[in-house]
VOLO-147323 format. One record per atom (N, C-alpha, C): z, x, y; residue in one letter; atom name. Coordinates in steps of 0.1 Angstrom, whole numbers, plus 2048, in hexadecimal, padded with zeros to 3 digits. Atoms other than C-alpha are relative to their C-alpha. Example, Ala and Ser with C-alpha at 12.3 -4.5 7.8 and 13.67 -1.06 7.14 Angstrom:
# VOLO-147323
<pt><up>800</up><east>809</east><north>7F4</north><resn>a</resn><name>N</name></pt>
<pt><up>84E</up><east>87B</east><north>7D3</north><resn>a</resn><name>CA</name></pt>
<pt><up>800</up><east>809</east><north>80C</north><resn>a</resn><name>C</name></pt>
<pt><up>800</up><east>7F7</east><north>7F5</north><resn>s</resn><name>N</name></pt>
<pt><up>847</up><east>889</east><north>7F5</north><resn>s</resn><name>CA</name></pt>
<pt><up>808</up><east>7F8</east><north>80B</north><resn>s</resn><name>C</name></pt>
END
This chain:
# VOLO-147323
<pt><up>800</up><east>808</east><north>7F4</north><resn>x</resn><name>N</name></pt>
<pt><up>800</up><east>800</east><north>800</north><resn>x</resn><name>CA</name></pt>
<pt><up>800</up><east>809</east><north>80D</north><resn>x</resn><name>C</name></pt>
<pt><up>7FC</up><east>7F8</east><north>7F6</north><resn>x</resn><name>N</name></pt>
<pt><up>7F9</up><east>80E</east><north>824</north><resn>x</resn><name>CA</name></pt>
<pt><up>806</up><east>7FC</east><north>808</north><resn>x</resn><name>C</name></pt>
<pt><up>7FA</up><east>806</east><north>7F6</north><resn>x</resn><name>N</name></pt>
<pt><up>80E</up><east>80E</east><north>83C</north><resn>x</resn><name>CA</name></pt>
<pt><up>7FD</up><east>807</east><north>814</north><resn>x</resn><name>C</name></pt>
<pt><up>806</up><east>800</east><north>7F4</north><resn>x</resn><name>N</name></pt>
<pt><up>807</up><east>80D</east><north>860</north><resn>x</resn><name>CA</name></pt>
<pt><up>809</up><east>805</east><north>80A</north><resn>x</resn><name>C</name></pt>
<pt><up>7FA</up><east>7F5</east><north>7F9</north><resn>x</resn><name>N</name></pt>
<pt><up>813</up><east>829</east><north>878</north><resn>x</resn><name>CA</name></pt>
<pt><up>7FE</up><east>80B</east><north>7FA</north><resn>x</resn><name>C</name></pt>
<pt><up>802</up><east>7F6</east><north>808</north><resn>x</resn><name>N</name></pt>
<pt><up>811</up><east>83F</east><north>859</north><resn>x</resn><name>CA</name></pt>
<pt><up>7F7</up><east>803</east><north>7F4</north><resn>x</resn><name>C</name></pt>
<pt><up>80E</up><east>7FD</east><north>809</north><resn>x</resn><name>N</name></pt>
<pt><up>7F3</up><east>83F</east><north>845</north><resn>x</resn><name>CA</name></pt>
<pt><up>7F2</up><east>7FC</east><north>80C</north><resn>x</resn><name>C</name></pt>
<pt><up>80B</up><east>803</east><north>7F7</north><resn>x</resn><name>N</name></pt>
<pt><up>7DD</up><east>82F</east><north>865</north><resn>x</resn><name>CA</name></pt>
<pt><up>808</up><east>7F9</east><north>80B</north><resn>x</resn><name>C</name></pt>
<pt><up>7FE</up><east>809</east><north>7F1</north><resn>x</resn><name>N</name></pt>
<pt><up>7DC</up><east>81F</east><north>888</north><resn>x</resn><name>CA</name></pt>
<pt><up>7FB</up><east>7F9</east><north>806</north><resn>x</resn><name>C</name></pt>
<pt><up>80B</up><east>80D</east><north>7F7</north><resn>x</resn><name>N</name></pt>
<pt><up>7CB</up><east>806</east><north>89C</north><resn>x</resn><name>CA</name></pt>
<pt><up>7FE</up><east>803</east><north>80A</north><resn>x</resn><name>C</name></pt>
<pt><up>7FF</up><east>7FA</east><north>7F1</north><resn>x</resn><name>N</name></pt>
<pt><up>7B9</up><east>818</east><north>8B9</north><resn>x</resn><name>CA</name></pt>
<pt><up>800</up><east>7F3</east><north>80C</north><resn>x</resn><name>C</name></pt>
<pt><up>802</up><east>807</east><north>7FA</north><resn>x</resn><name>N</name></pt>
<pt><up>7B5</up><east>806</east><north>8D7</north><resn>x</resn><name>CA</name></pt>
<pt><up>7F5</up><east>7F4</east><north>801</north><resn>x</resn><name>C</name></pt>
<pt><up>80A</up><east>80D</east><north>803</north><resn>x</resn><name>N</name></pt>
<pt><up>791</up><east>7F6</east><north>8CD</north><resn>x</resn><name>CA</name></pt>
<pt><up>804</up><east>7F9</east><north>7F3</north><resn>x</resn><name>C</name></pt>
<pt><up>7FB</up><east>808</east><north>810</north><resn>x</resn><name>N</name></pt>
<pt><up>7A5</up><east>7E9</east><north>8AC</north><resn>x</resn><name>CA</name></pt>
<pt><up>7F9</up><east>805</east><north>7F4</north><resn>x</resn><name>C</name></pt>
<pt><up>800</up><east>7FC</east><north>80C</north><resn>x</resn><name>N</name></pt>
<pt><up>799</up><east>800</east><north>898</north><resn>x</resn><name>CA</name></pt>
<pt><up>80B</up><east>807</east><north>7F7</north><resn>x</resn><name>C</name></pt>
<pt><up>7F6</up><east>7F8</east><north>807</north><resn>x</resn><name>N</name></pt>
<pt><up>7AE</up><east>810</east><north>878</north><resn>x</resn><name>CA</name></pt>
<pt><up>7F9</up><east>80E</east><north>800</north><resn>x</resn><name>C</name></pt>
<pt><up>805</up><east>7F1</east><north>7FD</north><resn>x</resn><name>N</name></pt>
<pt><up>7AD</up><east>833</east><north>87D</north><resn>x</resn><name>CA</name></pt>
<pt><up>80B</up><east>802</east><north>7F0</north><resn>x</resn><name>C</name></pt>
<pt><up>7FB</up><east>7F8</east><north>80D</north><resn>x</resn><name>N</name></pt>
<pt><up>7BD</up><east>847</east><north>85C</north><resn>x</resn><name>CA</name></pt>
<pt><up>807</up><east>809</east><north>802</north><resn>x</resn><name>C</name></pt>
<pt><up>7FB</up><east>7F2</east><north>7F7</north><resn>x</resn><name>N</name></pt>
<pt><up>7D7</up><east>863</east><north>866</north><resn>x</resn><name>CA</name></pt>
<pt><up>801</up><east>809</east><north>7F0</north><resn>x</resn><name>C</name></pt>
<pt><up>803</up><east>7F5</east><north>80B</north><resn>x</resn><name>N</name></pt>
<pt><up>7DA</up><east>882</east><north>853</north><resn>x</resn><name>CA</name></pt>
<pt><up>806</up><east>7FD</east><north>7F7</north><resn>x</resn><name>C</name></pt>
<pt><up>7F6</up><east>802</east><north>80B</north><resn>x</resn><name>N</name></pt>
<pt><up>7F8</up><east>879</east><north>83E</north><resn>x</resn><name>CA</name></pt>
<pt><up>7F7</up><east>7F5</east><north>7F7</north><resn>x</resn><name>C</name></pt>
<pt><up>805</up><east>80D</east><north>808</north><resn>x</resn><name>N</name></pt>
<pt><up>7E0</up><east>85A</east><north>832</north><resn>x</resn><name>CA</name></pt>
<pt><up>7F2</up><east>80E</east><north>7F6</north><resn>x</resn><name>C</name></pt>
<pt><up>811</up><east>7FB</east><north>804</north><resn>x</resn><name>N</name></pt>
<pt><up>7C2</up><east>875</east><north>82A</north><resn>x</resn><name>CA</name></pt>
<pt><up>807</up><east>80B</east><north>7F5</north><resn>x</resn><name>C</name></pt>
<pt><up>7F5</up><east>7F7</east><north>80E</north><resn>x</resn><name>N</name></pt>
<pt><up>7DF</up><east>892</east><north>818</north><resn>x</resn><name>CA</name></pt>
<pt><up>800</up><east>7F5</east><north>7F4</north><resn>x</resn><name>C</name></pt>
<pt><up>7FD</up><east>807</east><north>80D</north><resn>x</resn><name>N</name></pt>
<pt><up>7E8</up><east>873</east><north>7FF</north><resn>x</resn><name>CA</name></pt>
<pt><up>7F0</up><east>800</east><north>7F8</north><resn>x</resn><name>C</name></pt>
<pt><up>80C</up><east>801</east><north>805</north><resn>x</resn><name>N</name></pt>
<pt><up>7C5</up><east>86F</east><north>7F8</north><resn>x</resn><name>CA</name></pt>
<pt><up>7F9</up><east>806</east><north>7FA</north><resn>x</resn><name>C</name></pt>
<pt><up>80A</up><east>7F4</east><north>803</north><resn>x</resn><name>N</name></pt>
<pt><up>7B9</up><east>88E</east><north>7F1</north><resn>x</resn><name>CA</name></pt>
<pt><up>7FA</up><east>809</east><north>800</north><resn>x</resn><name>C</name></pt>
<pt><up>80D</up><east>7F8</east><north>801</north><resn>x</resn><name>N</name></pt>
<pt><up>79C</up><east>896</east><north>7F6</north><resn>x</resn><name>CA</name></pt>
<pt><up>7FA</up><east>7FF</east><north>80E</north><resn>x</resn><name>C</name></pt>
<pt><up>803</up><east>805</east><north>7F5</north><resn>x</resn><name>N</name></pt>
<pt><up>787</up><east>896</east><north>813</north><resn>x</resn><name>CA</name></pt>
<pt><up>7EC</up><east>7F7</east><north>7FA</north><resn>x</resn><name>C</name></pt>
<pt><up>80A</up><east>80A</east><north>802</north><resn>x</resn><name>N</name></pt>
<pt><up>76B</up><east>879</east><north>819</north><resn>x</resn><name>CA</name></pt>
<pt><up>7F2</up><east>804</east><north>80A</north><resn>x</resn><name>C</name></pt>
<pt><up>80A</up><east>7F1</east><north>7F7</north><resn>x</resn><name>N</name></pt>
<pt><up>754</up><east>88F</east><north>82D</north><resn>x</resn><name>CA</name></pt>
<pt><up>7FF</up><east>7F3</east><north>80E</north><resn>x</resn><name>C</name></pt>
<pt><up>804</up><east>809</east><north>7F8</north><resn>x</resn><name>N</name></pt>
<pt><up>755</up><east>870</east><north>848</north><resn>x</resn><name>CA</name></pt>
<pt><up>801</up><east>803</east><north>80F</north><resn>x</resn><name>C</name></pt>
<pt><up>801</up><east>7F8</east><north>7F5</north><resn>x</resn><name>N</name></pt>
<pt><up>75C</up><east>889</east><north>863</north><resn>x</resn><name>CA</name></pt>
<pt><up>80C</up><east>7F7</east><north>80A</north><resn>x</resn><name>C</name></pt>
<pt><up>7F4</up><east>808</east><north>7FD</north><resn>x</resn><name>N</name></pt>
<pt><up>780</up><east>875</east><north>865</north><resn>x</resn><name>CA</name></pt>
<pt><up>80B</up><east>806</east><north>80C</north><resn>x</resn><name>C</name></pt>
<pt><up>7FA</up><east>7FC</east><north>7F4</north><resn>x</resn><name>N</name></pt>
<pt><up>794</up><east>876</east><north>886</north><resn>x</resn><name>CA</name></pt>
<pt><up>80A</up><east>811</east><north>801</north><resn>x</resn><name>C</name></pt>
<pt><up>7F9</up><east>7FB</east><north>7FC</north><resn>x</resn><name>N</name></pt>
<pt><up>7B1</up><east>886</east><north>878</north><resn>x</resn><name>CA</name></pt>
<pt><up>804</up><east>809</east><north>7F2</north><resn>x</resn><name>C</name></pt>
<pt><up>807</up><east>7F8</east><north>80B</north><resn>x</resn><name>N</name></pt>
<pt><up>79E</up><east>899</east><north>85A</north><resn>x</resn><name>CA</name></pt>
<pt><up>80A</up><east>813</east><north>7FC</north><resn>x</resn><name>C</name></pt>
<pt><up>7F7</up><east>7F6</east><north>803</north><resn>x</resn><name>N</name></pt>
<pt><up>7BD</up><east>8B2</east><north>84D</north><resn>x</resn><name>CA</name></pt>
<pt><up>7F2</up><east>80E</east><north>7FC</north><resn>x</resn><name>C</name></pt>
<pt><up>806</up><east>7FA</east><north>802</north><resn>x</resn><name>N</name></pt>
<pt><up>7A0</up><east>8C4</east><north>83B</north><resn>x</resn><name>CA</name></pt>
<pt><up>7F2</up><east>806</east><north>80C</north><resn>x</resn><name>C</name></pt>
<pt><up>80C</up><east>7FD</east><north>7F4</north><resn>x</resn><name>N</name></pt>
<pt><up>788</up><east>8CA</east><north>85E</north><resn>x</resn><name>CA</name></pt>
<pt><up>7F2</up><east>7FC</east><north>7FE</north><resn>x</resn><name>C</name></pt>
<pt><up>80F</up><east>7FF</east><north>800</north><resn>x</resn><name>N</name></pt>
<pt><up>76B</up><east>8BF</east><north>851</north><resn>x</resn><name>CA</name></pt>
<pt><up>7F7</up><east>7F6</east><north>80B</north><resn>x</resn><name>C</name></pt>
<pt><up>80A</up><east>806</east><north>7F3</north><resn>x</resn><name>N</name></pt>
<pt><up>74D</up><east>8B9</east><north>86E</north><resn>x</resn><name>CA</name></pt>
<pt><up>806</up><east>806</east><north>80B</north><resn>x</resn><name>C</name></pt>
<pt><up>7FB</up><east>7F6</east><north>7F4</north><resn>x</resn><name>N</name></pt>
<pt><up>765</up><east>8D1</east><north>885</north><resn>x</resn><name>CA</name></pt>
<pt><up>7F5</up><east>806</east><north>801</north><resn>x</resn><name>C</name></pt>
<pt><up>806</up><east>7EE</east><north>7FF</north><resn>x</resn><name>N</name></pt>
<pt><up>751</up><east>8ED</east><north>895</north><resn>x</resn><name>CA</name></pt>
<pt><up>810</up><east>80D</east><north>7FB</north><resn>x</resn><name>C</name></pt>
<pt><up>7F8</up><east>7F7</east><north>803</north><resn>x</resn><name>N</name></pt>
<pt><up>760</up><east>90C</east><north>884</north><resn>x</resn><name>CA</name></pt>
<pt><up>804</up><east>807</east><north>80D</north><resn>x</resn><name>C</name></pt>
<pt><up>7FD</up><east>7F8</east><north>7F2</north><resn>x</resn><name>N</name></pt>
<pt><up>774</up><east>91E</east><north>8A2</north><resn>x</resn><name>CA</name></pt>
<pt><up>7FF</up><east>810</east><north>7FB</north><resn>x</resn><name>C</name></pt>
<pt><up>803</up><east>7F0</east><north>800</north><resn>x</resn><name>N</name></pt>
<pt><up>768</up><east>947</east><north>8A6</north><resn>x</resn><name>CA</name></pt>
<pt><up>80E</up><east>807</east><north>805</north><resn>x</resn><name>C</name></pt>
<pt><up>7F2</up><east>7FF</east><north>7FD</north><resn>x</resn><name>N</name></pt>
<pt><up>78B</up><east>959</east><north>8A2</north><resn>x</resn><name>CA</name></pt>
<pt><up>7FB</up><east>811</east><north>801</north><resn>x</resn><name>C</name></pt>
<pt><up>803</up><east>7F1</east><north>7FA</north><resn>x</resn><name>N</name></pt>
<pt><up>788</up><east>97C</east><north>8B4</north><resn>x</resn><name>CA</name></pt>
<pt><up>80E</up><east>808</east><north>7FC</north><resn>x</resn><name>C</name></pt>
<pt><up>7F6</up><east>7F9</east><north>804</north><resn>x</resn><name>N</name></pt>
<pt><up>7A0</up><east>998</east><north>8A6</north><resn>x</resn><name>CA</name></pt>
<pt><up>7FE</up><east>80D</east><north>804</north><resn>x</resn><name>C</name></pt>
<pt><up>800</up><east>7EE</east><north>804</north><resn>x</resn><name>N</name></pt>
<pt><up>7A1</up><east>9C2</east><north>8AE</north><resn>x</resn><name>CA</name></pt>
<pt><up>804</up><east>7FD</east><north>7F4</north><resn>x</resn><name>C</name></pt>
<pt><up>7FA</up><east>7FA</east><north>806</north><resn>x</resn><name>N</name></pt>
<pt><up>79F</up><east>9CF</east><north>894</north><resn>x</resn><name>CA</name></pt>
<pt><up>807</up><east>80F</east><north>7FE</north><resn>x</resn><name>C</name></pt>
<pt><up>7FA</up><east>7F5</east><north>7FA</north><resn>x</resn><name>N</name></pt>
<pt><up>7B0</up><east>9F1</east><north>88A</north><resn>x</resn><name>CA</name></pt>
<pt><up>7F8</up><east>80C</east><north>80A</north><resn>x</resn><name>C</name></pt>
<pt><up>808</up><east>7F6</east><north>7FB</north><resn>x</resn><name>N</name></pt>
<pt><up>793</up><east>A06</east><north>894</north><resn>x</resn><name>CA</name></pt>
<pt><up>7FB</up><east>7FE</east><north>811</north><resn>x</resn><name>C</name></pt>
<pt><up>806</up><east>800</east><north>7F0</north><resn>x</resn><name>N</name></pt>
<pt><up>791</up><east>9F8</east><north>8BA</north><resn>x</resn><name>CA</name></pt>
<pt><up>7F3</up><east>7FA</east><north>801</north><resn>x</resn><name>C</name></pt>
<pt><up>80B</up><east>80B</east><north>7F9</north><resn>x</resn><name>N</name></pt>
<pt><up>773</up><east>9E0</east><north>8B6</north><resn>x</resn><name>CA</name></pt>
<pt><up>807</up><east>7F5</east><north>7FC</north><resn>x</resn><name>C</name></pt>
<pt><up>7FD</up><east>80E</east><north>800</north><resn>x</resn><name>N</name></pt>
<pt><up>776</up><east>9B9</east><north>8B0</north><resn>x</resn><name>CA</name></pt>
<pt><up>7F7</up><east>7FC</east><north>7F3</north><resn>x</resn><name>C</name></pt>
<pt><up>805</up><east>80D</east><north>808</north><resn>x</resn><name>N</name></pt>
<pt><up>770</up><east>9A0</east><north>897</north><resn>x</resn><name>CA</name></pt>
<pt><up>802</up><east>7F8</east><north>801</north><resn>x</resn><name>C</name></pt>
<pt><up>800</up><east>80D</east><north>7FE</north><resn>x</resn><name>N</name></pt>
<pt><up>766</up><east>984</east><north>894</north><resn>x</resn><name>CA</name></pt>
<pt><up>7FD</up><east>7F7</east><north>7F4</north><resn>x</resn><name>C</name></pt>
<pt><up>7FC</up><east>809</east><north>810</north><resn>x</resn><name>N</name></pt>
<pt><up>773</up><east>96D</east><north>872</north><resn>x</resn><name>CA</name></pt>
<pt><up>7F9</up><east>80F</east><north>7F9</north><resn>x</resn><name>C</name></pt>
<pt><up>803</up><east>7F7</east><north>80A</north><resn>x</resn><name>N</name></pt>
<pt><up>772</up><east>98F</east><north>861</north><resn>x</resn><name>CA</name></pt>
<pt><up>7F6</up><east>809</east><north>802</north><resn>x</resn><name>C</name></pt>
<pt><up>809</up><east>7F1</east><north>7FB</north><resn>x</resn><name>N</name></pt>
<pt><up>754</up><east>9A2</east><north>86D</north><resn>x</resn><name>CA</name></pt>
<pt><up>800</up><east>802</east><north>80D</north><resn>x</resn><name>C</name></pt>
<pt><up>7FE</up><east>7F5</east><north>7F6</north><resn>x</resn><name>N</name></pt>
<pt><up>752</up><east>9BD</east><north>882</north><resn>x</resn><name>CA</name></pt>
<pt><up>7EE</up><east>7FD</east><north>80B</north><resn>x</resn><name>C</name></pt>
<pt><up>80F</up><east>801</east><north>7F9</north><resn>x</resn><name>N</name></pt>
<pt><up>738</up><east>9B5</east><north>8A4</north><resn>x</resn><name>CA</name></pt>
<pt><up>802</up><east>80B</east><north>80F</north><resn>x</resn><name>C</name></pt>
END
């Protein structure tokens, strides 16, 4: 049974929206590019910039 505040919400236009805790029980992901999609899918991946030891930069692992 869902319960409402904690598995979904009713936005303003009266739709049910699904919150993460409703999408964790579930599983899996529904590739529906879901608001509050624990697994990210349909994000753009964000470019995470690091020094590495040698004094240049990476970027998700390689060296640019």
């Amino acid at each position: 049974m869902l319960q409402e505040n904690i598995d979904y919400y009713i936005n303003e236009d009266g739709n049910f929206v699904f919150t993460r805790e409703y999408h964790l029980k579930r599983g899996n992901c529904c590739k529906n590019k879901c608001l509050h999609c624990p697994w990210d899918f349909g994000k753009e991946k964000q470019i995470k910039e690091v020094e590495n030891g040698s004094g240049g930069i990476e970027e998700n692992g390689e060296n640019v």
